[in-house]
Backbone as CSV, one residue per row, in Angstrom:
resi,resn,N_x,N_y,N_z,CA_x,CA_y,CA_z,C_x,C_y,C_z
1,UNK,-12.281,-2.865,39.591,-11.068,-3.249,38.899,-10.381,-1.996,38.361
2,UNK,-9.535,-1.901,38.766,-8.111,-0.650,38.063,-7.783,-1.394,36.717
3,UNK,-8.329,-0.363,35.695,-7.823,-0.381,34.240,-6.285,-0.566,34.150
4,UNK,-5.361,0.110,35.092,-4.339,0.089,34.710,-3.359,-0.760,35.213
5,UNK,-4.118,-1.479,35.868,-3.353,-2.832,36.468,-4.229,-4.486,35.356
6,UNK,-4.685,-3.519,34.672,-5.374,-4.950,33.481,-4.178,-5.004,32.749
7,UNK,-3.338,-6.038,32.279,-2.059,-5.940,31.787,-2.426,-5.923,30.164
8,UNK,-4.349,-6.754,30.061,-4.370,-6.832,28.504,-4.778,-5.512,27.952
9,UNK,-5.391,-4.263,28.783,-6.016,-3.176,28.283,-4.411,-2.297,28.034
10,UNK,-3.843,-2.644,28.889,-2.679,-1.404,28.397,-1.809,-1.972,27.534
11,UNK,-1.973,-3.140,27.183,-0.670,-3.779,25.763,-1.573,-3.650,24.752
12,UNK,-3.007,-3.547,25.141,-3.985,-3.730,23.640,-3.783,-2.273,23.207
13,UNK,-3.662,-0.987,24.032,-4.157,0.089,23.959,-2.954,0.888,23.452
14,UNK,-1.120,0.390,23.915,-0.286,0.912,23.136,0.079,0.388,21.785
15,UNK,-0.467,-1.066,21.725,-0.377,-1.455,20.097,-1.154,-0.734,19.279
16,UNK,-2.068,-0.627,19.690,-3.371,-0.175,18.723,-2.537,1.781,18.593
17,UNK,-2.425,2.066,19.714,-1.698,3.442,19.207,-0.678,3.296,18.253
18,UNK,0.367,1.793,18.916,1.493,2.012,17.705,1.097,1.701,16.423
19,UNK,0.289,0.884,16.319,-0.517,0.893,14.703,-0.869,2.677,14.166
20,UNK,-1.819,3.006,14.689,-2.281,4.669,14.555,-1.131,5.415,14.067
21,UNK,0.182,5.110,14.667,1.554,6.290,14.788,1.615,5.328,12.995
22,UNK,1.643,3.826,12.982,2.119,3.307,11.538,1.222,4.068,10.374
23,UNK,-0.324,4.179,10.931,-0.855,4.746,9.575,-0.972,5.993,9.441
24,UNK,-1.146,6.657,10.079,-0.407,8.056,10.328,0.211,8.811,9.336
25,UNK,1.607,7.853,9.375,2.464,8.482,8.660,2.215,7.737,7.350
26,UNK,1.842,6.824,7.121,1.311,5.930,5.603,0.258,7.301,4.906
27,UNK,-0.720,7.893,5.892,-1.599,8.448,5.281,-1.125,9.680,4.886
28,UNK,0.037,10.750,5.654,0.751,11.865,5.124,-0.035,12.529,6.289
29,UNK,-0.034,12.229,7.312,-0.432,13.215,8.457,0.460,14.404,8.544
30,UNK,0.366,15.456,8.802,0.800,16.817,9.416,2.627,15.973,10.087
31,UNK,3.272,16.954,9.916,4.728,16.480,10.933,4.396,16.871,12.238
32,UNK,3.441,18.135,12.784,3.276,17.862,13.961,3.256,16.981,14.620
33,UNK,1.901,16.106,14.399,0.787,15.124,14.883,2.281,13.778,14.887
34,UNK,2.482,13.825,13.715,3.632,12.282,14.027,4.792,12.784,14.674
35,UNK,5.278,14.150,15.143,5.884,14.430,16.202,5.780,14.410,17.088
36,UNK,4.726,14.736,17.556,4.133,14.552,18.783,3.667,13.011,19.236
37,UNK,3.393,12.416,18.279,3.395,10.858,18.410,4.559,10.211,18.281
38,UNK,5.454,10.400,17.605,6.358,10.171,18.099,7.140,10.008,19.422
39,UNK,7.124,11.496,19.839,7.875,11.660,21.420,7.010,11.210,22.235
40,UNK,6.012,10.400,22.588,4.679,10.290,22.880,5.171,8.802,23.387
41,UNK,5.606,8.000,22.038,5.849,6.414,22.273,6.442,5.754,23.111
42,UNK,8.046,6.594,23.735,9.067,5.865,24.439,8.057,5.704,25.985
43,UNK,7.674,7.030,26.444,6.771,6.723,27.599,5.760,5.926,27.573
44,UNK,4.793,5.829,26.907,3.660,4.610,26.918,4.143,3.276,26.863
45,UNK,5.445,2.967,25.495,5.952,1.965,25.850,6.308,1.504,27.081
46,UNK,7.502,2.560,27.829,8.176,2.521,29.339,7.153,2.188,29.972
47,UNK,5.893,2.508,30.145,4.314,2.519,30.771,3.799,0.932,30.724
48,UNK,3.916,0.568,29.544,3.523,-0.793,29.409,4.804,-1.457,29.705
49,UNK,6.094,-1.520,29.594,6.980,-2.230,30.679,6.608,-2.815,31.729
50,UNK,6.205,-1.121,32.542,6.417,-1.502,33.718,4.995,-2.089,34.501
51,UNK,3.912,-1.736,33.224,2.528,-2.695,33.756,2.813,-4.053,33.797
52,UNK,3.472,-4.461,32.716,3.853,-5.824,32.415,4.645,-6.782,33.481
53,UNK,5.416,-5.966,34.426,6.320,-6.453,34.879,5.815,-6.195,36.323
54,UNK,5.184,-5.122,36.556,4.444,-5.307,38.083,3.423,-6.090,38.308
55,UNK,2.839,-6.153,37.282,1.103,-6.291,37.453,1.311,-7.830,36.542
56,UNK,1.746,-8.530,35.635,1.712,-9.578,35.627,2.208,-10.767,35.874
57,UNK,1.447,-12.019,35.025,1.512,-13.287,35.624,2.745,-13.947,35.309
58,UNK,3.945,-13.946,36.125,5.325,-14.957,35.632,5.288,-16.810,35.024
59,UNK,5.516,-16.753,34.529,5.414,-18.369,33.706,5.887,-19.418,35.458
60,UNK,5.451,-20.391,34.622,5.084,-21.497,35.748,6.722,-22.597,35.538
61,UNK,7.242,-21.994,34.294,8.550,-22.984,33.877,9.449,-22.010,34.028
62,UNK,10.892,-22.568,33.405,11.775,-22.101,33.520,12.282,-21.795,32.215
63,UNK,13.499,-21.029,31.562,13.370,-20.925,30.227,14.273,-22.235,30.054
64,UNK,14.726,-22.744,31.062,15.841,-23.916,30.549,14.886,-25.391,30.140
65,UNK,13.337,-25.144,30.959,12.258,-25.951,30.892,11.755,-26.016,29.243
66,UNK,11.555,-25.008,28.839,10.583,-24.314,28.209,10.502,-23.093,27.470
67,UNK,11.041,-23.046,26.152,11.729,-21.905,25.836,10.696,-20.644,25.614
68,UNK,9.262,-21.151,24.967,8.409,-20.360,24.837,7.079,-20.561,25.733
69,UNK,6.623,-19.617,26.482,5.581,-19.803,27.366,4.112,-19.938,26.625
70,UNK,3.721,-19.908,25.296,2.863,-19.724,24.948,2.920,-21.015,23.619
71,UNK,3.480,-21.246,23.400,4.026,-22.731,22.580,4.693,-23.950,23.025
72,UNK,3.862,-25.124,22.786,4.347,-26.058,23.645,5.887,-26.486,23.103
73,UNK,7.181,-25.970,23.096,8.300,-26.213,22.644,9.063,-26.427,23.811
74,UNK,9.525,-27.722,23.530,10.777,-28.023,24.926,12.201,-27.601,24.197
75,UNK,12.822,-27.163,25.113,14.575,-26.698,24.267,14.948,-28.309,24.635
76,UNK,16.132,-28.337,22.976,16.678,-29.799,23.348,17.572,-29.365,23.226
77,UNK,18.478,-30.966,23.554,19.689,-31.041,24.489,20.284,-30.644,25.911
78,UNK,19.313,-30.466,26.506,19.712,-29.774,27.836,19.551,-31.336,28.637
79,UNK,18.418,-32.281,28.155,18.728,-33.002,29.423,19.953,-34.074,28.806
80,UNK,20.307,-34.029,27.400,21.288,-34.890,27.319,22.866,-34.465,27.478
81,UNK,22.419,-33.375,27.781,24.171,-32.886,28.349,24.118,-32.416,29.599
82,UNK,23.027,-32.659,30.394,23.335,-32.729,31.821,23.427,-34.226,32.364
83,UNK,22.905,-35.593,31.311,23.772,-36.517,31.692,25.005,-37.140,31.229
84,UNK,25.362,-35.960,30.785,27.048,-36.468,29.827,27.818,-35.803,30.668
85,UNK,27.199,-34.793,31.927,28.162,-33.921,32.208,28.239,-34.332,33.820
């Protein structure tokens, strides 16, 4: 198995950094270190984008179905104004 096609190791692994960059600077780290973590973020983020979007699983609904994929919430009014319309 390729680590970097695991979509949960690389979203677990830039949160947990972006936490690190939060306490970091809570604790009074050096301006280096949160500079360098800083310029550090936009790419890992961009990184986990694009793991997210190659490498994972697309929902089984639609958002007009189903507004949230992880909560059972139906959007209303959609089917009563597609029979008014």
């Amino acid at each position: 198995m390729n680590l970097m096609k695991n979509v949960n190791v690389v979203v677990s692994t830039v949160t947990i950094y972006a936490l690190l960059y939060q306490l970091a600077i809570l604790m009074g780290a050096g301006a280096e270190l949160i500079f360098m973590m800083f310029s550090l973020s936009p790419f890992l983020v961009g990184y986990m984008a694009y793991v997210i979007l190659r490498y994972g699983v697309p929902s089984k609904e639609t958002f007009d179905e189903k507004f949230y994929c992880d909560w059972d919430y139906r959007r209303n009014g959609r089917e009563e104004m597609a029979e008014a319309g």
